[in-house]
KEVEXFI-493083 format. One record per atom (N, C-alpha, C): residue in three letters; x, y, z. Coordinates in steps of 0.02 Angstrom, whole numbers. Layout:
% residues N
<node code="Ala" X="X" Y="Y" Z="Z"/>
...
This chain:
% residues 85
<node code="Unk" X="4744" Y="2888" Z="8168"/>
<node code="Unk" X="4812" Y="2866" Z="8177"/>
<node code="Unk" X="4855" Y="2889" Z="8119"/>
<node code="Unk" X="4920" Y="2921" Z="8139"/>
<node code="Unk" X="4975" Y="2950" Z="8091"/>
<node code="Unk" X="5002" Y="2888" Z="8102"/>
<node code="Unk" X="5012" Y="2845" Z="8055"/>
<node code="Unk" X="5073" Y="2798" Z="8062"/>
<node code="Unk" X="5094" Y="2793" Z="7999"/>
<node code="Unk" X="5148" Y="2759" Z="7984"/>
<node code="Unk" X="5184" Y="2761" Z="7920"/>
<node code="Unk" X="5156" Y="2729" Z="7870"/>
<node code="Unk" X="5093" Y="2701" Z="7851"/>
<node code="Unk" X="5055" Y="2681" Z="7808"/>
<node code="Unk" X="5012" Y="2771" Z="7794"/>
<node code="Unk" X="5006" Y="2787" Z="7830"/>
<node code="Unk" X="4946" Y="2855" Z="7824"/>
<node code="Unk" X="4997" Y="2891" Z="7782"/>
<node code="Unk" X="5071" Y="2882" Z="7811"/>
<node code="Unk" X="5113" Y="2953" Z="7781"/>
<node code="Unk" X="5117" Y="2930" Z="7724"/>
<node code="Unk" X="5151" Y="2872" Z="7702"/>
<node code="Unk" X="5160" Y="2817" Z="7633"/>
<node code="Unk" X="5089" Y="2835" Z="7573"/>
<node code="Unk" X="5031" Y="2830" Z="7614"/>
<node code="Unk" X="4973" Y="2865" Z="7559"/>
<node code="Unk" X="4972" Y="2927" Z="7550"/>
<node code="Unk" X="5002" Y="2973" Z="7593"/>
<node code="Unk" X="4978" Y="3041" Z="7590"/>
<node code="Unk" X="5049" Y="3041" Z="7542"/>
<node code="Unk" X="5104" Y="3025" Z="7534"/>
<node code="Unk" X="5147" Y="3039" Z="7488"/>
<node code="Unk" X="5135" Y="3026" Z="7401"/>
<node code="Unk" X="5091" Y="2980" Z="7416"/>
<node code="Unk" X="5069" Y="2940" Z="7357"/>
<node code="Unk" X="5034" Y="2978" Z="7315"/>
<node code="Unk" X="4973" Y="3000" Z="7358"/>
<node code="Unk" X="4912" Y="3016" Z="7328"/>
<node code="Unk" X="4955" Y="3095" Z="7316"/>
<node code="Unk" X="5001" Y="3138" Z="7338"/>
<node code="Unk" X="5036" Y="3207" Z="7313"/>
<node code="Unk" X="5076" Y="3197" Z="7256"/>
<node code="Unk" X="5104" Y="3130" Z="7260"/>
<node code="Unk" X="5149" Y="3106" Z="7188"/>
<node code="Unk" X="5097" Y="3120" Z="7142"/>
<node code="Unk" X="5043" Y="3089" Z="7156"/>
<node code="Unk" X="4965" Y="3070" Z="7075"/>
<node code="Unk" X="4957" Y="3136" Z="7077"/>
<node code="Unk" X="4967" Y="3171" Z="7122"/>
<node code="Unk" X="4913" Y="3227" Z="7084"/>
<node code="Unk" X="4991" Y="3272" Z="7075"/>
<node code="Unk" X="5039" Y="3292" Z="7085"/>
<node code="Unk" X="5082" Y="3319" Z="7054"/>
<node code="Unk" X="5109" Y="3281" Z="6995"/>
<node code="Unk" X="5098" Y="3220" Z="6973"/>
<node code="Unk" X="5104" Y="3201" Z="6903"/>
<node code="Unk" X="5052" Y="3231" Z="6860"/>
<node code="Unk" X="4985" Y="3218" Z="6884"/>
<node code="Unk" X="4927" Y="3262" Z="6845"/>
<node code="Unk" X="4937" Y="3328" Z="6826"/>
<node code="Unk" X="4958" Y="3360" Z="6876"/>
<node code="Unk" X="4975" Y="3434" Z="6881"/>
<node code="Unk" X="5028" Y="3432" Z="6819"/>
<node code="Unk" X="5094" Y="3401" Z="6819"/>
<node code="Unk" X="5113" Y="3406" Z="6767"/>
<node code="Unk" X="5091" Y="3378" Z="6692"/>
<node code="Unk" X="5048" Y="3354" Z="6674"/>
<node code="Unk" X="5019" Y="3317" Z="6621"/>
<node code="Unk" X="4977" Y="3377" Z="6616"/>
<node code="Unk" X="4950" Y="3369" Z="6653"/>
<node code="Unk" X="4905" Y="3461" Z="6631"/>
<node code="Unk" X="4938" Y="3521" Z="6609"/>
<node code="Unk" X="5004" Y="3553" Z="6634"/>
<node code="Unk" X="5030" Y="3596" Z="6615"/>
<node code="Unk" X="5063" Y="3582" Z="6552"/>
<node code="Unk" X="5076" Y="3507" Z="6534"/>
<node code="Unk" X="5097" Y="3496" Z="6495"/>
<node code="Unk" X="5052" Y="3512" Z="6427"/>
<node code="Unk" X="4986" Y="3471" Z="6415"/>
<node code="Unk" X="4936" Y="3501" Z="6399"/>
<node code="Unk" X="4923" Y="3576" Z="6388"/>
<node code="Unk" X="4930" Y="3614" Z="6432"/>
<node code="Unk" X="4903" Y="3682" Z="6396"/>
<node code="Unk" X="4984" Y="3703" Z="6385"/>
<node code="Unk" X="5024" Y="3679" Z="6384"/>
<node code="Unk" X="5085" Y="3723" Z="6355"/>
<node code="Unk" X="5073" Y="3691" Z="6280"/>
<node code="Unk" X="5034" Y="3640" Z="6264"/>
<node code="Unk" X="5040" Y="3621" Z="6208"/>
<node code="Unk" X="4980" Y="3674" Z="6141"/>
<node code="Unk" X="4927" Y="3674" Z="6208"/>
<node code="Unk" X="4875" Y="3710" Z="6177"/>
<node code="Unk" X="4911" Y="3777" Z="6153"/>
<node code="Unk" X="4938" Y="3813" Z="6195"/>
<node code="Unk" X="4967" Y="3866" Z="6212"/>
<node code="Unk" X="5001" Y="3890" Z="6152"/>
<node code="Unk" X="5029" Y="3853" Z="6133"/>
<node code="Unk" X="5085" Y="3827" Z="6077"/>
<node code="Unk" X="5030" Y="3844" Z="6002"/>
<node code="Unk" X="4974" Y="3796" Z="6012"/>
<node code="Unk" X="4955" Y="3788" Z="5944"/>
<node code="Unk" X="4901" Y="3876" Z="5952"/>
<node code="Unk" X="4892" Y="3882" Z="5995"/>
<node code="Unk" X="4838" Y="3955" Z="6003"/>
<node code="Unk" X="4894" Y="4029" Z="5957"/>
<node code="Unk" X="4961" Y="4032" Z="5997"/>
<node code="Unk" X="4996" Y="4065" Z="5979"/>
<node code="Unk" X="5011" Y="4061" Z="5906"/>
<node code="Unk" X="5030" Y="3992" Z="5880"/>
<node code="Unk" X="5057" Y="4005" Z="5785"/>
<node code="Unk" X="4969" Y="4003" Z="5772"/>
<node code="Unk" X="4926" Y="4007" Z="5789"/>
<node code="Unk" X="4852" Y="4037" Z="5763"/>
<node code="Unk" X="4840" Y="4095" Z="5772"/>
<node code="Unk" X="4855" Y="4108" Z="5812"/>
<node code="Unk" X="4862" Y="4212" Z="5829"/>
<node code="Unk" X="4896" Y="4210" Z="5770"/>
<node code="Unk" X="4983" Y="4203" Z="5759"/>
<node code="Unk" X="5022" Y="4235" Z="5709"/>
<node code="Unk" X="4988" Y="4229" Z="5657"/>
<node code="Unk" X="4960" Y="4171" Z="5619"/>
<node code="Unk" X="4916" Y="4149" Z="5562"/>
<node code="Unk" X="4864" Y="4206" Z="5557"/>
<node code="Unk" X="4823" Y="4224" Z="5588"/>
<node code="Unk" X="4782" Y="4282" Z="5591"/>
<node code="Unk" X="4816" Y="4343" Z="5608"/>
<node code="Unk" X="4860" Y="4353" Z="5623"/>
<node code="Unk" X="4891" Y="4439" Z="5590"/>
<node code="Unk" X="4912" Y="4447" Z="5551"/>
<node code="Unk" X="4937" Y="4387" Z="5528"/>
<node code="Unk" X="4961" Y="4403" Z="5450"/>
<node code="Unk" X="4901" Y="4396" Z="5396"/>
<node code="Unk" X="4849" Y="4368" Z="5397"/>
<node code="Unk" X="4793" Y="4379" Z="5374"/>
<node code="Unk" X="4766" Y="4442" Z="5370"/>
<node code="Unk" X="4783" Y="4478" Z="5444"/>
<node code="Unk" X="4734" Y="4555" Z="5455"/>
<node code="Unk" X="4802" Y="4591" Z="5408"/>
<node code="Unk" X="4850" Y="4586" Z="5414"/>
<node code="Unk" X="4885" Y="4624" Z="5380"/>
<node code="Unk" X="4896" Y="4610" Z="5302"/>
<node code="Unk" X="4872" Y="4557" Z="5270"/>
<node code="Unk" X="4877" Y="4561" Z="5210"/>
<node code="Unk" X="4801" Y="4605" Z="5204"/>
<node code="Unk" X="4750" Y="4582" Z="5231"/>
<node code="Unk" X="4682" Y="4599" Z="5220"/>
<node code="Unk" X="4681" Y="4723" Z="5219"/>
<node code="Unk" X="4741" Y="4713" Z="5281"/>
<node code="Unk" X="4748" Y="4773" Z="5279"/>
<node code="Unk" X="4777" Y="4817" Z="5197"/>
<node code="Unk" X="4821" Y="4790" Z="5191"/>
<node code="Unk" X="4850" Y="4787" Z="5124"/>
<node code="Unk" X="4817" Y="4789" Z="5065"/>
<node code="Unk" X="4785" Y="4738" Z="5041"/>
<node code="Unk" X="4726" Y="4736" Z="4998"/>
<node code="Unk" X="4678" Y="4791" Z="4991"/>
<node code="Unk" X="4666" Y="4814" Z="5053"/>
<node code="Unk" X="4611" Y="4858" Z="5080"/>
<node code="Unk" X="4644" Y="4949" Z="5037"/>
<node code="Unk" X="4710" Y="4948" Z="5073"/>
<node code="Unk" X="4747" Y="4994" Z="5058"/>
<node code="Unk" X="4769" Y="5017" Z="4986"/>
<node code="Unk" X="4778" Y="4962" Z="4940"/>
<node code="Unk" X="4786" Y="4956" Z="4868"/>
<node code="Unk" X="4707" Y="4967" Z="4818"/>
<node code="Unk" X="4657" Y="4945" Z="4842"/>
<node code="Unk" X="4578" Y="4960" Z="4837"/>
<node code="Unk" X="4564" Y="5028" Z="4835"/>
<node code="Unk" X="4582" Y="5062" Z="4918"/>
<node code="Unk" X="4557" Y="5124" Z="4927"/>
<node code="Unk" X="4611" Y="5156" Z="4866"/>
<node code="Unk" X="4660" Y="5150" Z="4853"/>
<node code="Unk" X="4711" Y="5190" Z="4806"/>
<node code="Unk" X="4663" Y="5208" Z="4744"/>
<node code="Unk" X="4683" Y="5110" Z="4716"/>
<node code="Unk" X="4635" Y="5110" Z="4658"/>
<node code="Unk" X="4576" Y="5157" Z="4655"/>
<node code="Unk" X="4514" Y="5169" Z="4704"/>
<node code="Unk" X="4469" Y="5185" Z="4704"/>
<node code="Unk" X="4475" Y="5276" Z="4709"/>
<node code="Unk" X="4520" Y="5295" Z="4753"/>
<node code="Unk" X="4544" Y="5349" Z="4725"/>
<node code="Unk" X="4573" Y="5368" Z="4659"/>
<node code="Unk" X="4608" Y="5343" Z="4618"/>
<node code="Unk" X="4621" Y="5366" Z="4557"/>
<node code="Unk" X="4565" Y="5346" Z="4498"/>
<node code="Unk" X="4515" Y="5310" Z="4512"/>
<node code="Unk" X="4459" Y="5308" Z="4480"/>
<node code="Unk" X="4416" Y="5379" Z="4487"/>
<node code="Unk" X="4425" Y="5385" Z="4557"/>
<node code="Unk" X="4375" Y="5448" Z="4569"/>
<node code="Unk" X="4384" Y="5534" Z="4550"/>
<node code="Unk" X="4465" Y="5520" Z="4534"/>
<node code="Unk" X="4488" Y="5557" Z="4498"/>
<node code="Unk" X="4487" Y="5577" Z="4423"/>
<node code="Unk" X="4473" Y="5506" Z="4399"/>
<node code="Unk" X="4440" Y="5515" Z="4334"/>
<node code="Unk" X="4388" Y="5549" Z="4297"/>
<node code="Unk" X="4354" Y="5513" Z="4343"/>
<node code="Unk" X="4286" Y="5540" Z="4346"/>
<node code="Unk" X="4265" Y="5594" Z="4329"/>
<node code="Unk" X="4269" Y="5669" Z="4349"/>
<node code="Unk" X="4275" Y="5720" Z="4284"/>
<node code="Unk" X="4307" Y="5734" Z="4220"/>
<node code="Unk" X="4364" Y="5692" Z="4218"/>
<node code="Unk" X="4381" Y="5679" Z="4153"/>
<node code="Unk" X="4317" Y="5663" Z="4092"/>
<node code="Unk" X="4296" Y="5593" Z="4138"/>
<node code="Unk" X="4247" Y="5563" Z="4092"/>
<node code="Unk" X="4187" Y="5593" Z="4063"/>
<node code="Unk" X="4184" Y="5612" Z="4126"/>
<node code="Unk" X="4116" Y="5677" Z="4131"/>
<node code="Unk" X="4128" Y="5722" Z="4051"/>
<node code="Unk" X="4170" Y="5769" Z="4078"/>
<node code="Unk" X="4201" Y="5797" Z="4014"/>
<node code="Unk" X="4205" Y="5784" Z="3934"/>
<node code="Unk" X="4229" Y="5716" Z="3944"/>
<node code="Unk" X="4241" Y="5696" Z="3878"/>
<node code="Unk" X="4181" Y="5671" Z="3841"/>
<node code="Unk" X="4126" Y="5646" Z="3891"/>
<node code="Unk" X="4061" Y="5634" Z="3855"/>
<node code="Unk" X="4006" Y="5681" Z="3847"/>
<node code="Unk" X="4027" Y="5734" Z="3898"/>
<node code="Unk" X="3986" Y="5793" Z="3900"/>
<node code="Unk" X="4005" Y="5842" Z="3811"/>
<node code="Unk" X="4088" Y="5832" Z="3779"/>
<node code="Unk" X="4088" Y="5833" Z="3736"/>
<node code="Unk" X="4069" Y="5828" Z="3665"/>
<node code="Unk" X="4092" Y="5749" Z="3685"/>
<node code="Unk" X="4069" Y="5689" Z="3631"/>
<node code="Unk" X="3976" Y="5708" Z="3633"/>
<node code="Unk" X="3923" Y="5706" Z="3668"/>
<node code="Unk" X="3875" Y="5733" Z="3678"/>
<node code="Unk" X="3846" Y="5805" Z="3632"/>
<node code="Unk" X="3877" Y="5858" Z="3651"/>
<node code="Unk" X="3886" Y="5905" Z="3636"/>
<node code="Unk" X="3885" Y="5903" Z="3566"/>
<node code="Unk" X="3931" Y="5883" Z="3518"/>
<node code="Unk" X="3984" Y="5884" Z="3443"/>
<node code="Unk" X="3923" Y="5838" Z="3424"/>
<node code="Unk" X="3901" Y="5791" Z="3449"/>
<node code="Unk" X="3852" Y="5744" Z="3436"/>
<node code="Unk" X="3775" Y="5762" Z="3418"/>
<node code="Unk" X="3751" Y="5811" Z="3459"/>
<node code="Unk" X="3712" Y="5859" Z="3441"/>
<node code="Unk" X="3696" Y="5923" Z="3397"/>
<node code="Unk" X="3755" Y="5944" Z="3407"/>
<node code="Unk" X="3768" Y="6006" Z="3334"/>
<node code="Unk" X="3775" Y="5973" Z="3270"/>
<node code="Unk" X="3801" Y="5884" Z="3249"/>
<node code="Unk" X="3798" Y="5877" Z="3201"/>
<node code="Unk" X="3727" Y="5856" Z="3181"/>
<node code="Unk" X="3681" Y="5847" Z="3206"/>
<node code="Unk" X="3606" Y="5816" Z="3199"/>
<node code="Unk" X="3585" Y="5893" Z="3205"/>
């Protein structure tokens, strides 16, 4: 039987669950929310980390550049070191 008690629940029970429906969307717009400024938080991490990385490899290049300098100068010092003995 369709009678106006059946329709009265069937309205009811679409109200509960379209309130749920919204409490839920509400919910992941919240998650949503905190996921996104955690993404941003971690690119700016990868990009300082990038950075760091970038200032390292520099550094580590102009060390490596040295490096026959040093060679040199002890291969010298070495050298002068031996002819006086």
């Amino acid at each position: 039987m369709s009678g106006p008690r059946s329709v009265i629940g069937s309205l009811e029970f679409l109200q509960r669950a379209f309130a749920q429906s919204d409490r839920e969307k509400l919910m992941l717009s919240k998650q949503n929310d905190l996921l996104q400024a955690e993404l941003k938080r971690l690119k700016g991490l990868l990009a300082d980390s990038q950075r760091e990385k970038a200032g390292l490899e520099s550094r580590l290049q102009a060390m490596a550049a040295n490096v026959p300098l040093v060679q040199q100068r002890y291969m010298c010092y070495f050298t002068l070191s031996a002819q006086r003995q």
